[in-house]
C-alpha positions in Angstrom: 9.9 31.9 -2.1 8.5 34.2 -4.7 7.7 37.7 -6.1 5.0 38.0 -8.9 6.0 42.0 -10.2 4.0 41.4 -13.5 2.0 38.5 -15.0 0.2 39.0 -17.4 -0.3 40.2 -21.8 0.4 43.5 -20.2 4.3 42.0 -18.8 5.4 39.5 -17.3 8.8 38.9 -14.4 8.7 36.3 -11.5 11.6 36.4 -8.9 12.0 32.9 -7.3 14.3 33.1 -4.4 15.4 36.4 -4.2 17.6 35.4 -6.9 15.9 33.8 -10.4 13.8 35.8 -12.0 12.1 34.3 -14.9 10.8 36.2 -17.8 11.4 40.0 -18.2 8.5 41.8 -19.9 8.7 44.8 -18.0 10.4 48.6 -17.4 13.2 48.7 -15.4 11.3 50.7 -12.7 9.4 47.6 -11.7 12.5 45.4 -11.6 15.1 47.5 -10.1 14.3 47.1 -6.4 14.4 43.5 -7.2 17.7 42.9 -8.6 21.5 42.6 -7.2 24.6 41.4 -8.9 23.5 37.7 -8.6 20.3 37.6 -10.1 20.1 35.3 -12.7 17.3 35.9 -15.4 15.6 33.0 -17.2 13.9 34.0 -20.7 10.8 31.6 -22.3 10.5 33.5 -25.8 10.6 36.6 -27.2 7.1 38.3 -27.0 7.0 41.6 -25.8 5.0 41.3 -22.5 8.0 38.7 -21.6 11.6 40.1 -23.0 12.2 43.9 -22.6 15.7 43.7 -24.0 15.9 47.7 -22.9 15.4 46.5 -19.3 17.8 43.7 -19.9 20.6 45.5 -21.1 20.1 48.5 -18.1 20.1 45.6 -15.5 23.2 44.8 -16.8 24.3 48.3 -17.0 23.8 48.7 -13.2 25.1 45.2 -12.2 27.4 44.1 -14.7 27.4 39.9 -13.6 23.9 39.2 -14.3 23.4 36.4 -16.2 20.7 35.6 -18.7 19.7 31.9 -19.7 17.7 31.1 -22.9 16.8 28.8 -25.8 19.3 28.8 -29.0 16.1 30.9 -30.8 16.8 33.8 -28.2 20.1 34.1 -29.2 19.9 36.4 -31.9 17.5 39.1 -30.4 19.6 39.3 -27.2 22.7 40.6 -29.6 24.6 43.0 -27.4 23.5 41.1 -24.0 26.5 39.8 -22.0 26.9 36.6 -20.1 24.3 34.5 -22.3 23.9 30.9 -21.6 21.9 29.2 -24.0 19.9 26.0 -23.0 18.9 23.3 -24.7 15.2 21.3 -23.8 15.4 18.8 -21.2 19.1 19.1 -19.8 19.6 20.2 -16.5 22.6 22.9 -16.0 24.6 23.7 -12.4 25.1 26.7 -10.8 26.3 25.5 -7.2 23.3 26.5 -5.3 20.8 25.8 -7.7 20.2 24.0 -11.0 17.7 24.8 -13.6 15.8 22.5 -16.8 14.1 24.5 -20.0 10.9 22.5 -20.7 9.9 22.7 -24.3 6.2 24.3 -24.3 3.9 24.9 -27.3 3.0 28.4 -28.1 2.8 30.4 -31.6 6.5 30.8 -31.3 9.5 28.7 -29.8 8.9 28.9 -26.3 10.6 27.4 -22.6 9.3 26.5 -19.7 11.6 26.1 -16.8 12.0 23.7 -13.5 13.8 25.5 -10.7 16.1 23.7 -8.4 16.9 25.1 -5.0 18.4 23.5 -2.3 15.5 20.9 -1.6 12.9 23.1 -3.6 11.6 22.5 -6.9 9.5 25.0 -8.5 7.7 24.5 -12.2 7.3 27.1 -14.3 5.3 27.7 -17.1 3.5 30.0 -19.0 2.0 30.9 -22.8 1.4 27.0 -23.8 -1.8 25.4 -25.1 -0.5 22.5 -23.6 1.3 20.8 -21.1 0.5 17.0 -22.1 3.1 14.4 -22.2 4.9 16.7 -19.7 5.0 15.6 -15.7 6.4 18.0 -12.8 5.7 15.1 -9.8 5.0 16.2 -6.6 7.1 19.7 -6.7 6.7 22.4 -4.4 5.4 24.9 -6.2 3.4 25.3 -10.0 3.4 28.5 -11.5 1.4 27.8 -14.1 -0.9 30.0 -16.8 -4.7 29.9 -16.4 -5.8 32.3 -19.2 -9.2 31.5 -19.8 -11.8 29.8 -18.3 -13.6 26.8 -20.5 -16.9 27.6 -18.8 -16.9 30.8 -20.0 -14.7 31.3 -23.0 -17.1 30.2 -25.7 -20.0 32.4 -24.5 -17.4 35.3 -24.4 -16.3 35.0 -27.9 -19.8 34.8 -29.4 -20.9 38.1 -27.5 -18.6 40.1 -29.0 -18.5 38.4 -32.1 -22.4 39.6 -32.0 -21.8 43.1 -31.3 -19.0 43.4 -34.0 -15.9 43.4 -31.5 -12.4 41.5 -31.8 -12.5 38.9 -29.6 -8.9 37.9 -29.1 -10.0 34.7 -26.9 -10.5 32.8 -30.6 -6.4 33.3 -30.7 -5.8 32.3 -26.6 -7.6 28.8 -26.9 -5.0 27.8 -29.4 -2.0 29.1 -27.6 -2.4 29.7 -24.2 -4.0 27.4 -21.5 -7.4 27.1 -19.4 -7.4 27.5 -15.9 -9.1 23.8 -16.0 -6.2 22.5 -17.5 -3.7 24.3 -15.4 -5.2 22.4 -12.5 -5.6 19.3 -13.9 -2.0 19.3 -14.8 -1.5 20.1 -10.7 -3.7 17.4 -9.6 -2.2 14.6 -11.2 1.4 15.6 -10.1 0.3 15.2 -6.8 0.6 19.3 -6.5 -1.0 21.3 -3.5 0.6 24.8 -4.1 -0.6 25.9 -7.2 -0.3 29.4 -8.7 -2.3 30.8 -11.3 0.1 33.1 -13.9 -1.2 35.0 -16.8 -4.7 35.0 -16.0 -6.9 36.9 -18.8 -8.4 40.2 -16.9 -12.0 39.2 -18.3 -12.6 36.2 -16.9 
């Protein structure tokens, strides 16, 4: 049902399917085995380690009808890209054998999460959010959802490098990414049982 090729700040690209890969953060060398004339790429927002327009426009290059779907604030950076479709929050949008819906997530930037519809499957997808309040996914078959930091952990983490003088970029995540505690809090009270953590924070 799915491929995980990169997740992570260092990229990030997801094939559902076979066919919808969300994200594409990565070179084209990771991607290429995993593409065909009807993949369909879903974009979230335009941080690095998630939209490698290069690779975009070479998968295109190579197989001409893939399509790319993306928020109105993608628009602009994809200049160039052909067979854009640009999504607006909450509507759901047809493509015979599956349908997808952008979620509206809260990042430092304009950002999309996405649900997946496949035949009787429904995936959620989400990733770079400090939050997924006010937001319900019930009883889907599969969360892909970021757990970035640990809560535990995170606070001890920050003051022991603050301590020996180093950067500690975890100040940054806890007010743009989310925990691994609320990741499966937002599972549990979906009713969710497959649960997929995405983006997790090599030091934790």
């Amino acid at each position: 049902m799915y491929n995980i090729i990169s997740s992570g700040s260092a990229g990030n690209a997801i094939v559902y399917f076979d066919r919808i890969m969300v994200d594409c953060g990565v070179a084209y060398s990771k991607v290429e085995e995993c593409i065909n004339s009807d993949t369909f790429v879903l974009l979230s927002h335009f941080h690095e380690d998630h939209l490698n327009v290069q690779t975009i426009r070479r998968m295109q290059f190579k197989h001409p009808s893939i399509r790319i779907g993306c928020g109105d604030f993608l628009k602009e950076r994809l200049n160039g890209i052909r067979n854009v479709h640009v999504y607006e929050a909450g509507k759901i949008y047809d493509y015979g054998k599956f349908r997808v819906s952008p979620v509206r997530l809260y990042h430092d930037c304009e950002n999309f999460g996405y649900r997946i519809y496949y035949g009787d499957k429904k995936i959620f997808h989400a990733t770079d959010t400090f939050t997924l309040d006010k937001i319900t996914a019930k009883n889907y078959d599969g969360y892909f959802i970021e757990a970035n930091y640990d809560e535990d952990t995170v606070f001890d983490l920050i003051r022991e490098k603050t301590a020996r003088g180093e950067y500690a970029h975890q100040r940054g995540a806890i007010n743009s990414h989310l925990s691994v505690q609320q990741a499966q809090n937002f599972v549990l009270r979906n009713g969710g049982t497959s649960f997929v953590p995405l983006h997790q924070s090599k030091e934790f």
